[in-house]
N, C-alpha and C positions, 0 to 999 in steps of 0.2 A: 253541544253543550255538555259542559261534566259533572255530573256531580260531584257535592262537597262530601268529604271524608267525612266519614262516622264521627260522632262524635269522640271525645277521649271516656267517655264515661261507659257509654253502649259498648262501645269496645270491649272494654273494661270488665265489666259484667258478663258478655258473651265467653271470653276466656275464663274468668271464674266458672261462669256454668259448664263450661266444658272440661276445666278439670274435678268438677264436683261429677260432671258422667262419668269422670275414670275413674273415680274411687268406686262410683256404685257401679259401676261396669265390673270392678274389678269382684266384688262382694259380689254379686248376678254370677259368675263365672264359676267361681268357687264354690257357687251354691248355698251361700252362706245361710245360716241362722240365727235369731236372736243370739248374743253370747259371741258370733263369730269374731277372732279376733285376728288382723292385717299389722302384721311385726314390723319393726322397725326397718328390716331388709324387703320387705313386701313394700312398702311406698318406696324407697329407694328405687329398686327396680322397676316396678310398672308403674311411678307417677313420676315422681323426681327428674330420672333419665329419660324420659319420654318428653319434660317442659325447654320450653327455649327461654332466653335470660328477661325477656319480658315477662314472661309468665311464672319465671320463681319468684318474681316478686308478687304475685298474686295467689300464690299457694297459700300462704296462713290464710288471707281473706276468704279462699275457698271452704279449709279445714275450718274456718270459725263457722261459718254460714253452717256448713251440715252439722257442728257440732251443738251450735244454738236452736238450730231447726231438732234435735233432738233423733238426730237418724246416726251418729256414733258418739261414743264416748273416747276422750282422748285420756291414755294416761300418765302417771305421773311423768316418766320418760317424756312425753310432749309429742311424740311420734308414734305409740300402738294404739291402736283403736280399737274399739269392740261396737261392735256392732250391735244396736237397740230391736226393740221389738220394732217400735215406727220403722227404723229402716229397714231391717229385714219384712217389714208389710209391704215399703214402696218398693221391692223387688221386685 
């Protein structure tokens, strides 16, 4: 007997949460701290190119989540982040 596919939603969410681990994977690496801030070419390269076409549609959902969760600040650009005290705690 087979199981039935995931849901579209569970799915959904497990990729969002797994590109919300690469950005803080990425901040964790770096060493970051409050203030740290991930350039424009820093999410190109170790988020962007690393997503497959399902999952760049789920990147803003991701970026909003950690942005509303208060663990970076996006700026005007729409693309550098800085990095909060919350998030540099959840390091």
């Amino acid at each position: 007997m087979r199981k039935a596919p995931p849901k579209k939603e569970n799915l959904e969410t497990l990729q969002i949460n797994e590109i919300k681990t690469m950005f803080m994977n990425w901040f964790k690496s770096s060493r970051a701290l409050e203030g740290h801030i991930m350039t424009k070419s820093d999410v190109i390269k170790n988020i962007l190119k690393k997503l497959d076409s399902k999952q760049d549609k789920l990147f803003v959902k991701a970026m909003d989540e950690l942005t509303n969760d208060g663990i970076f600040e996006v700026q005007s650009d729409g693309v550098t982040l800085i990095l909060t005290q919350k998030g540099a705690d959840q390091l």
